[in-house]
N, C-alpha and C positions, 0 to 999 in steps of 0.2 A: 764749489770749485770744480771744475769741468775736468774730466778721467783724459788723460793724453790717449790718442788713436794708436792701436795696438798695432803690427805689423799686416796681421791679417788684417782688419779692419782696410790697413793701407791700400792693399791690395784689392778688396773689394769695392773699396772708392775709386781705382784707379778705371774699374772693369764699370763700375756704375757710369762715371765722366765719359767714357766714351761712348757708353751706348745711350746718354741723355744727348751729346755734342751731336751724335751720329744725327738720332730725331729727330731734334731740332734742325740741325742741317737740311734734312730733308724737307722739312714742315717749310722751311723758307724759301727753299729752293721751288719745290710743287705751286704753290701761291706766291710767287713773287713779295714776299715780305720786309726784307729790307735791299735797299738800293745802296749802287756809291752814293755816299754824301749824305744821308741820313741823318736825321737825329732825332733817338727812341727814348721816348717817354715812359720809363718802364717803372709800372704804376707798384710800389712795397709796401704790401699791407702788416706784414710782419708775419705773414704765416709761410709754412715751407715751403706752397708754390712757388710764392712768388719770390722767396730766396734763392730759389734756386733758379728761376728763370732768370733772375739779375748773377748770379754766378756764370749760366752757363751761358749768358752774353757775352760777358765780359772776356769770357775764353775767347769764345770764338769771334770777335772785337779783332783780338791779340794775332788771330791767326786767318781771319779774312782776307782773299785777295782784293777787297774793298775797304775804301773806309769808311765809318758811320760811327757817330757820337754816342756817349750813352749819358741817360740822367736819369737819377730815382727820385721819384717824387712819392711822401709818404701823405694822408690827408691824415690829419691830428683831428677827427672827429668833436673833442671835447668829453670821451667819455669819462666816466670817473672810473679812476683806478687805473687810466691808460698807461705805463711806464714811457712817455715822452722820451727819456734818455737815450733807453737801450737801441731805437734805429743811429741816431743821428751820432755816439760812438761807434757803433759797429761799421759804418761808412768814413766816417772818419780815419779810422782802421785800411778799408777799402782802397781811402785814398782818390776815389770818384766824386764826381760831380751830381750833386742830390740839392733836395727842396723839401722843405717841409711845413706841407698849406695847414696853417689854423684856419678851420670853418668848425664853428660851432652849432652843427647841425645836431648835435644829439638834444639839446633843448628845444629847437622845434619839434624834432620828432617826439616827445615827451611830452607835450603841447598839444600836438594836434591827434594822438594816436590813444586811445582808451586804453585805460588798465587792461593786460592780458592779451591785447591782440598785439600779433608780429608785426615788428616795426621794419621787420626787411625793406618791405615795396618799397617803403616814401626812403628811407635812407638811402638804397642804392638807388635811386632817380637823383636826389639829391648829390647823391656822389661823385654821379659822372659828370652833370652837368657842371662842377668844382673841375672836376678832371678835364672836361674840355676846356673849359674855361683858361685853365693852366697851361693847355697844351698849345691852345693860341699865342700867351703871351710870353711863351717860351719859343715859340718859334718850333714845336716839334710837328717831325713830319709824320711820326708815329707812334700810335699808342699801346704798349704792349700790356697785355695782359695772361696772368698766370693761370688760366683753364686749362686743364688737361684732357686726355683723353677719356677718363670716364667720367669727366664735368658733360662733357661732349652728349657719352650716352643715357645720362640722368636725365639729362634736358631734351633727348629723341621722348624717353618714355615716358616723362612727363608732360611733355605734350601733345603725346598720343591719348595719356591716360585720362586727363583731366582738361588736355586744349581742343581734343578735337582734331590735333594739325601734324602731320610728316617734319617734326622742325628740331634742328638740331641748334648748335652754336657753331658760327660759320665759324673757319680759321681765317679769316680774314674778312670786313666787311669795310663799309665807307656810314661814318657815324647819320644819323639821324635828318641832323642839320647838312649833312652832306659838304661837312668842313674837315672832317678827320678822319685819318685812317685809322684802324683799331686791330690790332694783329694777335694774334694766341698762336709764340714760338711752342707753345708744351702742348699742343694738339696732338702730334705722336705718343708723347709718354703718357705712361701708365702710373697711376697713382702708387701702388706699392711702390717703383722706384726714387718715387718725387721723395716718399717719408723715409726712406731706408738713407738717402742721399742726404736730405736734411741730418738725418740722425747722425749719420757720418762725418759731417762737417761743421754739426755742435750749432747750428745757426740760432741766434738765442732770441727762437718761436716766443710770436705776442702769442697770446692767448686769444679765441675769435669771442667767447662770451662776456665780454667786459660790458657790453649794455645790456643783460640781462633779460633779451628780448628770447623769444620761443623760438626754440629747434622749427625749420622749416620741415613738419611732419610727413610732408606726402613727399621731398625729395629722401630724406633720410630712410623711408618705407622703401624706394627706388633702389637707392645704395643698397640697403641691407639686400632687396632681391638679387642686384646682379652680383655680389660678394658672396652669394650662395651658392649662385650657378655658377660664379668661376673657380671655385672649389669644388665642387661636384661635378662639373661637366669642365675639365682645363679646354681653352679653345673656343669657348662660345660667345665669351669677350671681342677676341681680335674677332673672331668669324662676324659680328656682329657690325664692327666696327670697320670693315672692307665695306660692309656693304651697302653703308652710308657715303663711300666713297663709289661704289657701283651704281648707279641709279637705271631704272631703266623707264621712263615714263608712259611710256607706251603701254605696259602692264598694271598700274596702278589706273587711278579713276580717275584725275582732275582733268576737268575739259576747259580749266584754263592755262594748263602747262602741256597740253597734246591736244591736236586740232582733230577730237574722233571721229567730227561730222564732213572732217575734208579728206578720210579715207576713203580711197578708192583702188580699183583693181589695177593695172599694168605697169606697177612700180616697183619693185623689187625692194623687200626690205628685210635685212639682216636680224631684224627681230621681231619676225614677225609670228603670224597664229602660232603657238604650239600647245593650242587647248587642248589638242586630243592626244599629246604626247606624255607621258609618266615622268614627273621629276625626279631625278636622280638624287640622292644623298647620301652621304654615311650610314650607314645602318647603327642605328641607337645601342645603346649598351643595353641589356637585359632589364635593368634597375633605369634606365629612363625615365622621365614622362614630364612633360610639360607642364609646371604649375600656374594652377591659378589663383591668385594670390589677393585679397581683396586690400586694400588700401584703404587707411584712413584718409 
């Protein structure tokens, strides 16, 4: 039986809601994310993101000077030991417009995938192509999904560390097939607030190991790094996390996003040489220093 929310507790959800409503607000606003006359396909897998990105829709749904539809769509995987119930009351509850797709993908994945290796990859391909699929014969014009901001930067360092590539998770992209839009309102937020928020508001979290598949090792190595630096260093998160929103490509290498061999002299450019200039920074704490960290 769930403990009734304390007054403090009240208070600090009240301070949580508005600085999740704020982000979001802005995350949609910056990227044009939802329109008048939308309707958001917002994908509830049962974990707190995405509880709480389908909460703090439906707030701001209520208080938009637009209007836009909303519908939870949950995929009922097949796994064993999934508790099917617990979404489809809780929305009930809600009172909103939801769906809930049986695809029995965890026996193919079981099928095609060897004892021991991670079944992530085929599953999520699997998944979304379910998801699109859904989102067509629903008529949605948008697909929301619950990444957040440090989803954001596991996935820059992962695939710097292991892809080779500058590549984040866009806040907004146009799917594959080039049929769907695909939106991430929790791009602003920060994961400590997404779990304090859930915990706050008692959301009654699936569990994400019901298919008994392997911890994805090199993202969780990621997590653990920057959960270290943002205790050790407050600041190096957000700092990090502007400056994926900063680009400047002119300073980096790729000779297919900046024309180097069409630089020439009598142009005037605001970002231009400062090889021979000293960059400026904070000056590090005594106890500083930049780990290097080896990754399994």
């Amino acid at each position: 039986m769930q403990q009734p929310i304390s007054d403090q507790e009240k208070t600090q959800l009240k301070k949580l809601e508005r600085k999740l409503t704020r982000n979001v607000g802005k995350a949609i606003s910056d990227f044009s994310m939802i329109e008048d006359g939308d309707k958001i396909m917002v994908c509830l897998s049962g974990g707190k993101d995405s509880f709480a990105m389908l909460d703090v829709l439906i707030l701001m749904k209520q208080r938009a000077p637009i209007h836009f539809d909303i519908i939870a769509v949950n995929l009922d995987q097949k796994q064993p030991g999934f508790p099917e119930h617990i979404l489809p009351q809780y929305l009930d509850k809600l009172g909103i417009e939801y769906l809930i797709v049986e695809e029995d993908t965890y026996s193919i994945v079981v099928e095609k995938i060897a004892p021991g290796k991670t079944t992530c990859s085929l599953c999520s391909r699997m998944r979304r192509g379910i998801l699109y699929r859904t989102a067509k014969e629903l008529g949605a014009t948008k697909i929301a999904l619950g990444h957040h901001r440090d989803d954001m930067l596991e996935t820059l360092f992962l695939n710097m560390f292991y892809g080779g590539k500058l590549k984040s998770m866009p806040a907004k992209l146009c799917s594959d097939n080039g049929e769907h839009i695909v939106i991430r309102p929790l791009a602003y937020c920060a994961e400590a607030d997404l779990e304090r928020y859930a915990q706050l508001k008692r959301f009654p979290i699936i569990p994400c190991n019901l298919c008994g598949s392997q911890d994805n090792l090199q993202r969780q190595a990621i997590k653990g790094m920057l959960q270290d630096w943002s205790s050790r260093f407050p600041g190096r998160i957000e700092s990090m996390f502007t400056a994926i929103q900063n680009v400047t490509p002119s300073h980096l290498s790729d000779h297919n996003l900046f024309d180097f061999k069409g630089i020439t002299t009598g142009v005037a450019d605001v970002n231009g040489d400062q090889a021979f200039d000293t960059e400026e920074f904070s000056a590090p704490k005594p106890t500083e220093h930049i780990d290097i960290i080896e990754l399994s």
